[in-house]
C-alpha positions in Angstrom: 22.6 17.1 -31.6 19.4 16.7 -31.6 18.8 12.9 -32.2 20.5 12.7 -29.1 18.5 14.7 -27.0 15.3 12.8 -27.7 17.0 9.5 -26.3 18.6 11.1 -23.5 15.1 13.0 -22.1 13.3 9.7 -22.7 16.0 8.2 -20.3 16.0 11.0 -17.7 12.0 10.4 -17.9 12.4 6.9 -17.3 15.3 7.5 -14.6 12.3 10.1 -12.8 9.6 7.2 -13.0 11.6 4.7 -11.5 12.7 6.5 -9.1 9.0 8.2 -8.3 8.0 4.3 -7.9 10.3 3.5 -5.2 9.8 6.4 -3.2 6.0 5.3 -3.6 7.5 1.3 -2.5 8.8 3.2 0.5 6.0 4.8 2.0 3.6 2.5 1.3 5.5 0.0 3.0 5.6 2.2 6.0 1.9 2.6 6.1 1.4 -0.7 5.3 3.9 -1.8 8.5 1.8 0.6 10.8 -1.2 -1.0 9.4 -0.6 -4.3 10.0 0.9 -2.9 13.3 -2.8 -1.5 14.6 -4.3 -4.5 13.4 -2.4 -6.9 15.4 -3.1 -4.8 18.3 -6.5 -4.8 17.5 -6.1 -8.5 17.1 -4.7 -8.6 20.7 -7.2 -6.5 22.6 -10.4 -8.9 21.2 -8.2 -12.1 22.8 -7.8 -10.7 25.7 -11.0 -8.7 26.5 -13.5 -11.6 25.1 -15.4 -11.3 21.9 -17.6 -8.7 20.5 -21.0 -8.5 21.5 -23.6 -10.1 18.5 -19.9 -11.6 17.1 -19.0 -15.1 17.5 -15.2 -15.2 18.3 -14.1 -16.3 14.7 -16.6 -13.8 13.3 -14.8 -11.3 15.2 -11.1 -12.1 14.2 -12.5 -12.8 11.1 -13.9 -9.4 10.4 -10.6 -8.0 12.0 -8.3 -10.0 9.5 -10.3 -8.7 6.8 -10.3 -5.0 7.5 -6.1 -5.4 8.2 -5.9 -7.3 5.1 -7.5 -4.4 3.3 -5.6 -1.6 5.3 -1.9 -3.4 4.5 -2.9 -3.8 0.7 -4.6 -0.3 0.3 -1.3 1.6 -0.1 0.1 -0.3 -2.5 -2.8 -0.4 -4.7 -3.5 3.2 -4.1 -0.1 4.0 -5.4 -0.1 1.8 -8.0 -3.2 2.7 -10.0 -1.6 6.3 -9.4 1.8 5.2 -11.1 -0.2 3.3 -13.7 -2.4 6.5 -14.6 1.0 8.5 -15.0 2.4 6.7 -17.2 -0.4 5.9 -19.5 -0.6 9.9 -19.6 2.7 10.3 -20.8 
């Protein structure tokens, strides 16, 4: 009985993880959506109100394609270096 209980946790363990990753695919998906969301509205208001003052136009989509490029990927990374943590722990 017991060599089979060693193979089985390790699956359960392995079930847990992969399923704790997705849930984390999920959501950060989601915030990454509503980021890239915001920053195309964002995006939308400087076109149609005129550039920033002290900005040239390209340096203020610029800017604003850089902090939405940082917002969308900030979830996944966030989640990932989390994931990667957990299973070097175990």
């Amino acid at each position: 009985m017991q060599p089979n209980t060693q193979p089985q946790s390790r699956l359960r363990r392995t079930v847990d993880e992969l399923i704790i990753a997705e849930m984390f695919l999920v959501y950060a998906t989601i915030e990454s959506a509503a980021a890239i969301s915001d920053g195309l509205g964002q995006l939308g208001r400087q076109l149609t109100t005129g550039e920033q003052p002290g900005d040239t136009p390209a340096d203020s989509l610029r800017n604003t394609l850089k902090k939405m490029a940082g917002e969308a990927a900030e979830p996944y990374s966030s989640r990932f270096n989390y994931l990667r943590d957990r299973l070097r722990d175990n």
